[in-house]
C-alpha positions as CSV (number, residue, x, y, z in Angstrom):
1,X,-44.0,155.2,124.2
2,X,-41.0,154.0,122.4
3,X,-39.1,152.0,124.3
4,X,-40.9,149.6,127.1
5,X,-39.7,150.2,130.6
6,X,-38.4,146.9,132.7
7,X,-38.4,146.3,136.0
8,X,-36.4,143.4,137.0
9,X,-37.0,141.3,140.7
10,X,-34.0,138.8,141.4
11,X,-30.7,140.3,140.1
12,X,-28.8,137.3,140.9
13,X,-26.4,135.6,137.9
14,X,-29.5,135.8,135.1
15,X,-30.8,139.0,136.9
16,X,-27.7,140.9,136.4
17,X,-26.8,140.1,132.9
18,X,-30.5,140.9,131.9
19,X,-29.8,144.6,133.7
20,X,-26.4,144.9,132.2
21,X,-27.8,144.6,128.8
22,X,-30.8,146.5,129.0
23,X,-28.7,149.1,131.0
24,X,-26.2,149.2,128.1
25,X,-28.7,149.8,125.7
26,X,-28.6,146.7,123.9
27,X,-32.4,145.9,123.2
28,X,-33.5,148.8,121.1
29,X,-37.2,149.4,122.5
30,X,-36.6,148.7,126.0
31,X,-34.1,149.9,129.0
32,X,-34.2,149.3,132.6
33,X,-36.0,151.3,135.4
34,X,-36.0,149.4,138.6
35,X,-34.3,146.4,140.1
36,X,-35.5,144.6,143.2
37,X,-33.6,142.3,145.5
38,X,-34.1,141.1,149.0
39,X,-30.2,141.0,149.4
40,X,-28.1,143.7,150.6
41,X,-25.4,143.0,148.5
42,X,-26.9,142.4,145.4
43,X,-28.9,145.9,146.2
44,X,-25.2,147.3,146.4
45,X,-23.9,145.8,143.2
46,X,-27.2,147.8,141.5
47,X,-25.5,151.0,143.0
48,X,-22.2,150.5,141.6
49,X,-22.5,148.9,138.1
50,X,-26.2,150.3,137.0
51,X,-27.1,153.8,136.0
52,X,-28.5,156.3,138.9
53,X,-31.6,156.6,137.0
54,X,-32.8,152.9,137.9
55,X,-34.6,152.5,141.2
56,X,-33.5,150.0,143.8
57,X,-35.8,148.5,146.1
58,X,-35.6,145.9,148.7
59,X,-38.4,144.1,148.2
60,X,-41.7,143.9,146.1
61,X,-44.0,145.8,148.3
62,X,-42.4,148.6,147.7
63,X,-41.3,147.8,144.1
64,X,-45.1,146.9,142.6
65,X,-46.3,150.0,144.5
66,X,-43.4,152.3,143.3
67,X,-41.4,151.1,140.9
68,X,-41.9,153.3,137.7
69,X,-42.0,150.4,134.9
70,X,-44.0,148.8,132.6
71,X,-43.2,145.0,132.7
72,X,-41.4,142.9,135.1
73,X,-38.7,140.3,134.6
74,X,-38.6,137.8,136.8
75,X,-35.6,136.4,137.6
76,X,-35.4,134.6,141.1
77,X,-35.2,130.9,142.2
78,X,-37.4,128.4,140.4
79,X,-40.5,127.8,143.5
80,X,-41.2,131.7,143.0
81,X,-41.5,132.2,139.0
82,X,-45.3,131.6,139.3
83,X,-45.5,133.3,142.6
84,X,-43.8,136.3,141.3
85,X,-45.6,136.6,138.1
86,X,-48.8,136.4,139.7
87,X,-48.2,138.8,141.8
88,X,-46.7,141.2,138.6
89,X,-50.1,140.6,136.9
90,X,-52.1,141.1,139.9
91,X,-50.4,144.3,140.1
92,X,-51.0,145.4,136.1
93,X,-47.8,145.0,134.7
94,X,-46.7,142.8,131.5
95,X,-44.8,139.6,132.5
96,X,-41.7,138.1,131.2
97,X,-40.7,135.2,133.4
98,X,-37.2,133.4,133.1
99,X,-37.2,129.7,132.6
100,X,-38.1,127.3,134.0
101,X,-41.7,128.8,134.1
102,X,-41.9,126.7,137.1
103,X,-41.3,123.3,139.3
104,X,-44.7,122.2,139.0
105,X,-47.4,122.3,136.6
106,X,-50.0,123.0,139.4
107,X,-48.4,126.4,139.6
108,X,-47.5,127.1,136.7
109,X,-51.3,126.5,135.2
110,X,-52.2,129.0,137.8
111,X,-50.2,131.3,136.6
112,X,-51.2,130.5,133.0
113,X,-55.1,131.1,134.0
114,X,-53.8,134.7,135.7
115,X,-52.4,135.7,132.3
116,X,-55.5,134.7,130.4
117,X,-57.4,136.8,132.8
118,X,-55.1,139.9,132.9
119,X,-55.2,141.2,129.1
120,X,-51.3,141.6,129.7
121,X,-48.4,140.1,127.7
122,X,-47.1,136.9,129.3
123,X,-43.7,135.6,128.1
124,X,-41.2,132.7,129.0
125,X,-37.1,133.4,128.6
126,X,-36.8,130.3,126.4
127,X,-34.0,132.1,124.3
128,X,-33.0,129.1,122.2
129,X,-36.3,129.1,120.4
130,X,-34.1,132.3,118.8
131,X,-31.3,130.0,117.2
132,X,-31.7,129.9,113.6
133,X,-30.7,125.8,113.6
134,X,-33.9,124.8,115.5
135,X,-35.6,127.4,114.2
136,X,-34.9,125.9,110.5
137,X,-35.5,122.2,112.2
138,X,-38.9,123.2,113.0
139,X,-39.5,125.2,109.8
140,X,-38.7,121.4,108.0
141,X,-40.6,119.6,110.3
142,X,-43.9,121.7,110.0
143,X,-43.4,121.9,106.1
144,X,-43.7,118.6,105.4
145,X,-40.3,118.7,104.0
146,X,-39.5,115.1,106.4
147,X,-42.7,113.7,106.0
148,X,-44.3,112.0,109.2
149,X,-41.8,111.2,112.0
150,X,-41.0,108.2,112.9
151,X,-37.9,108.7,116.1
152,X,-36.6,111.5,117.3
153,X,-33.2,110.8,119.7
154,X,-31.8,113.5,121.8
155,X,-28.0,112.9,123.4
156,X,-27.5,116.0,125.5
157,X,-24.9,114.9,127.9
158,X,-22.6,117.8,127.4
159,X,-24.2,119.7,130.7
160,X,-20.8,118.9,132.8
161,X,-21.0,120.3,136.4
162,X,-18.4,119.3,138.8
163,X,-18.8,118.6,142.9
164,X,-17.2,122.3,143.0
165,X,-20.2,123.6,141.3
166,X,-22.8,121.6,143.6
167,X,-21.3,123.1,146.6
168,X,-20.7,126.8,145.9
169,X,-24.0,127.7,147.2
170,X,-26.4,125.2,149.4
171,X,-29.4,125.6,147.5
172,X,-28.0,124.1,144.2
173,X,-29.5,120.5,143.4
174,X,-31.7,120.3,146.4
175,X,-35.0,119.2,146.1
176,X,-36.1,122.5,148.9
177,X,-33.7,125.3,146.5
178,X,-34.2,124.4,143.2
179,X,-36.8,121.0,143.1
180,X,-34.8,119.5,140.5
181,X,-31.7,118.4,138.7
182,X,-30.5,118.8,135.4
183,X,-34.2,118.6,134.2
184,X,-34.6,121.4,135.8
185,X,-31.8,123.6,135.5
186,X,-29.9,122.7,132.7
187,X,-32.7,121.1,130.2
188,X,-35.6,123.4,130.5
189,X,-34.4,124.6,126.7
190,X,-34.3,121.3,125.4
191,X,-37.3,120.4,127.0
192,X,-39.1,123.3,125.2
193,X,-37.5,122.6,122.2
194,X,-37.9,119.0,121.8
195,X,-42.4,119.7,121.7
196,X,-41.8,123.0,120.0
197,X,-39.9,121.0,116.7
198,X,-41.7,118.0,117.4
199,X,-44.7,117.9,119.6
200,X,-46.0,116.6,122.8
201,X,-45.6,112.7,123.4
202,X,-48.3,111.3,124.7
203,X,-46.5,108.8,127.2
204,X,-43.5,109.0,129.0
205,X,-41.3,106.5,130.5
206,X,-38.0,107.9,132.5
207,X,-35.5,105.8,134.3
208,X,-33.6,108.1,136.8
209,X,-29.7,108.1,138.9
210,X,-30.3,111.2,141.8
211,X,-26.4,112.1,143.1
212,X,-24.5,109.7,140.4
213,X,-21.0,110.3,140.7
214,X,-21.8,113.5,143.1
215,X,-23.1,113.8,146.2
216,X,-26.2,115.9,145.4
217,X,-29.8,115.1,146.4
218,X,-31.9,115.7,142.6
219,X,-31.4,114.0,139.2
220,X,-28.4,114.1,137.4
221,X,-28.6,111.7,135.1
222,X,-32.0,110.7,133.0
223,X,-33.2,108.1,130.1
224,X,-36.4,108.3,129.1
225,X,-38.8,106.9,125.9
226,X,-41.3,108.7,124.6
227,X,-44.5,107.5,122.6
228,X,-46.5,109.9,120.5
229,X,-50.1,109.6,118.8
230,X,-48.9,108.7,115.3
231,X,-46.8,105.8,116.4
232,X,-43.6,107.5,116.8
233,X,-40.8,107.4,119.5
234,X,-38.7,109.2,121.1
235,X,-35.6,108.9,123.6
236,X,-34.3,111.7,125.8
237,X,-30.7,111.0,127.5
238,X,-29.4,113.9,129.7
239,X,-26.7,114.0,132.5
240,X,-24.1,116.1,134.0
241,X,-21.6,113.9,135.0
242,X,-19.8,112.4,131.5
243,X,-16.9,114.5,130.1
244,X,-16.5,114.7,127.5
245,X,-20.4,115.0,126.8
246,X,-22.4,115.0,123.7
247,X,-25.2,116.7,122.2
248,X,-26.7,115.5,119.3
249,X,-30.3,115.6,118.0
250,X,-31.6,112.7,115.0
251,X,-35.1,113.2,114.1
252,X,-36.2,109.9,111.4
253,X,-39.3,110.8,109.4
254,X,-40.7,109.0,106.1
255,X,-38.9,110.9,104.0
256,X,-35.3,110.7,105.7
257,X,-33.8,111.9,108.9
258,X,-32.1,115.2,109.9
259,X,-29.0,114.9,112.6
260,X,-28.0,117.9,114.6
261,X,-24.4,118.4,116.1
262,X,-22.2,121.2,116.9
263,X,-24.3,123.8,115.5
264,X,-25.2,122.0,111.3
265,X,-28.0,120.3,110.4
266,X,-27.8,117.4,108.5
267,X,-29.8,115.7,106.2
268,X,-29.8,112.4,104.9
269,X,-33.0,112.8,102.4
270,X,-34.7,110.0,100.5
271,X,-35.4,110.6,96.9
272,X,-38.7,108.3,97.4
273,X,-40.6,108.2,100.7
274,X,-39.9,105.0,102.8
275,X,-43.9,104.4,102.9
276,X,-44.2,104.6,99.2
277,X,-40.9,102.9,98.5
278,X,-42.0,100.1,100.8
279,X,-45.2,99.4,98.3
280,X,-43.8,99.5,95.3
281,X,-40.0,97.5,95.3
282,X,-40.6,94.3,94.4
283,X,-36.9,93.3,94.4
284,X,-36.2,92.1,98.2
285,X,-33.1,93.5,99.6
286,X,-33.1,97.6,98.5
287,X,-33.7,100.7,100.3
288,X,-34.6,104.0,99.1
289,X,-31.7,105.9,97.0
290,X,-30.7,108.9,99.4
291,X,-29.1,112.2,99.2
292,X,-26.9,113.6,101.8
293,X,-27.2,117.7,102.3
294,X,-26.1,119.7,104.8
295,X,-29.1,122.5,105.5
296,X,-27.5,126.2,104.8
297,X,-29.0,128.1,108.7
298,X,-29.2,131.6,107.9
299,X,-30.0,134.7,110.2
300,X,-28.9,135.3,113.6
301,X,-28.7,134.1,116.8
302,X,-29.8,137.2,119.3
303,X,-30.4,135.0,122.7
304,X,-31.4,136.8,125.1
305,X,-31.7,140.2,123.4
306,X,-33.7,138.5,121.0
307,X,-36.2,137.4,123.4
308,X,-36.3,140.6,125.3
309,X,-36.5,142.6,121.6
310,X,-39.5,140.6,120.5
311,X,-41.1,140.7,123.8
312,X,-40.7,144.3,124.1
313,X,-42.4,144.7,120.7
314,X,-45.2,142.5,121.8
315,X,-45.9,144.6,124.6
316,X,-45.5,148.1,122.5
317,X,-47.2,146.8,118.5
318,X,-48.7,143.5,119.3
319,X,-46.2,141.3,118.0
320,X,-46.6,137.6,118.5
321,X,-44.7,136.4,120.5
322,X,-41.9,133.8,120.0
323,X,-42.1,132.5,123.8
324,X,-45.6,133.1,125.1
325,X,-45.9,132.3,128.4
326,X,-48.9,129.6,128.2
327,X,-46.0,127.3,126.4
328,X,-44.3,127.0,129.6
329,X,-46.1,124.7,130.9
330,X,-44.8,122.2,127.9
331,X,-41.9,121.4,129.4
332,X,-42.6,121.3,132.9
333,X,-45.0,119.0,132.3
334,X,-42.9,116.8,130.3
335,X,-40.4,117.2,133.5
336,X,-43.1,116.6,135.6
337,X,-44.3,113.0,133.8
338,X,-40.2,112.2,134.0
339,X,-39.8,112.3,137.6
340,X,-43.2,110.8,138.3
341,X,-43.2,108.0,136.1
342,X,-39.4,107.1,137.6
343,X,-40.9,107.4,141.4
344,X,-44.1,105.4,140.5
345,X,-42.3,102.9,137.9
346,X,-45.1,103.5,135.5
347,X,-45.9,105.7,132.1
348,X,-47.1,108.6,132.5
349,X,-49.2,111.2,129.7
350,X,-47.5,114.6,130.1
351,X,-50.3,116.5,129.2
352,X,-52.6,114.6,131.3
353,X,-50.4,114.2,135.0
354,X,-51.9,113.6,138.1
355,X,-50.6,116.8,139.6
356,X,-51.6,116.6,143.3
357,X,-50.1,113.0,143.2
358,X,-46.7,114.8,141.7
359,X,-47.1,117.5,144.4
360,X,-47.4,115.2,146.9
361,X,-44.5,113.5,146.4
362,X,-42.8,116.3,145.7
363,X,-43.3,117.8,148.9
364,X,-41.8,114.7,150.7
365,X,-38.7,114.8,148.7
366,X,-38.6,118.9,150.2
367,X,-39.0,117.7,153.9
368,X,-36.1,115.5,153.6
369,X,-34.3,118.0,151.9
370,X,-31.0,119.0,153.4
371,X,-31.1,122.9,152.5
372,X,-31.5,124.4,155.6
373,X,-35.7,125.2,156.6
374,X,-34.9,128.7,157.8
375,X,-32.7,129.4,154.3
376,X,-35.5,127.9,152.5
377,X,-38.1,130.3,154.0
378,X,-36.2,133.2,153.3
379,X,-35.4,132.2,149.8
380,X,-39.0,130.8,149.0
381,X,-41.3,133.4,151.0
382,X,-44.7,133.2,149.1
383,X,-46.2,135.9,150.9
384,X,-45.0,138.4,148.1
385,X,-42.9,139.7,149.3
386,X,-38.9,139.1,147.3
């Protein structure tokens, strides 16, 4: 078998571009064979813009029993990514689920555990782990080339959504249709990329606004400091209500600090280590002589198609993986210590959360939810069946 055959379930806005580009032929060693979609008129936008050879069905009964396909994309709303990729295991098929990898770590560990048992590849859409400038931060930070870290700051307020954007669909920034805010929706990358380059903090304190500047239920705007084992600190700023925004990465280490923005990577680099600078001058006032450099980023940036190509392969040679699945979990639970240590005023270890408390709490903030409970069953049916 040369190319790996995809079966995707939810062809919504992420849905449909994954099936226009696998339908186009634009990831080499895989195409796509079947679709799935509760909704009529999604079901009917697979008949008019997709090739008569991929199979439509209406729901994943049929689909899992049917469908002629290897792996499964899942590409629905964010309750039903460890639903539906348990269920894809369950059923034999390699997984590929689009991020977040869910709202909650309790699911999303459940999912994690079905992988381990399945002997199937498990992968996460976290397509910014294929851009060459974070890629080349992490290759620096893992070298050795920064020394030990000492702050990392991450602006990223650049996430602009306007009242219009809330209200084109009811499920958007409601804790029953998407149980989140810009944490959720808009950050999961950053999320994922801020352990990937750096690594997991091992407390968490997050001051949170829910509806500032917008009338919306969920977080839209979030500060939060970070501590990790060797001393280090972190801040995390996000929003999506400031125009214009920012994003902008700074990560100070021993031997200098790099900055991020608009795509270069800068870096201010010390010609002596601040540690061993700081034992030997002898002359008061001084500071380390220091070179400025902008880092050349080579390669390209393939996205999505990247992420689907490498997954593809993993599935078909064994190649590692650049998202596997079991990382997921990373960020969600770095979300997950956010929101509880804002609701319970308190830090909180992200790799260590008190998930039924968080699920708890959770569920109240559903049951006062204003997205409709009859929408919300039909959109978040965890019987199986999409």
């Amino acid at each position: 078998m040369d190319k790996l055959r995809f079966g995707i379930i939810g062809i919504g806005n992420m849905g449909s571009s994954h099936a226009k580009n696998l339908s186009a032929g634009k990831v080499p060693n895989a195409c796509l064979a079947a679709v799935c979609d509760i909704k009529e008129s999604r079901r009917q936008w697979a008949k008019e813009n997709l090739p008569e050879s991929v199979e439509i069905f209406e729901n994943t009964d049929k689909f899992f029993a049917n469908a002629k396909i290897d792996a499964v994309l899942v590409a629905v709303p964010h309750y039903l990514h460890p639903v539906l990729g348990m269920e894809s295991l369950k059923n034999g098929f390699h997984v590929l689920v689009e991020k977040p990898a869910g709202v909650y770590t309790k699911a999303v560990r459940e999912m994690n555990a079905a992988a381990d048992a399945s002997n199937k590849v498990y992968g996460v859409m976290f397509n910014q782990r294929t851009n060459p400038v974070y890629q080349k931060v992490k290759e620096l930070m893992e070298s050795g080339e920064l020394g030990e870290m000492k702050r990392v700051v991450w602006e990223i307020t650049n996430w602009y959504r306007s009242q219009s954007y809330y209200d084109s669909g009811d499920w958007r920034a409601t804790w029953g249709g998407e149980g989140g805010g810009v944490l959720l929706n808009q950050d999961p990358h950053q999320l994922d990329l801020w352990q990937w380059m750096c690594g997991m903090p091992t407390s968490i304190r997050a001051f949170m606004d829910y509806g500032k500047c917008r009338n919306i239920e969920v977080e839209n705007d979030v500060t939060a400091i970070a501590k990790y084992a060797n001393g280090a600190n972190g801040i995390f700023i996000t929003s999506t209500h400031e125009a214009p925004g920012t994003n902008r990465l700074e990560i100070s280490a021993d031997r200098g600090k790099l900055v991020v923005e608009n795509d270069v990577i800068t870096f201010w680099r010390n010609r002596v280590g601040e540690q061993e600078f700081n034992t030997t001058y002898t002359k008061g006032f001084g500071s380390p002589e220091c070179w400025k450099a902008e880092i050349p980023v080579k390669g390209p940036n393939p996205q999505h198609l990247g992420i689907l190509e490498n997954f593809a392969s993993a599935c078909l040679k064994g190649t590692p993986l650049l998202a596997p699945g079991q990382e997921g979990i990373k960020g969600v639970s770095i979300s997950n210590a956010m929101h509880l240590s804002a609701w319970t005023d308190s830090w909180v270890d992200p790799s260590n959360i008190d998930e039924e408390l968080f699920y708890k709490l959770l569920q109240e903030k559903i049951q006062s939810s204003k997205f409709k409970k009859e929408t919300k069953e039909a959109n978040l049916d965890t019987s199986g069946t999409y």
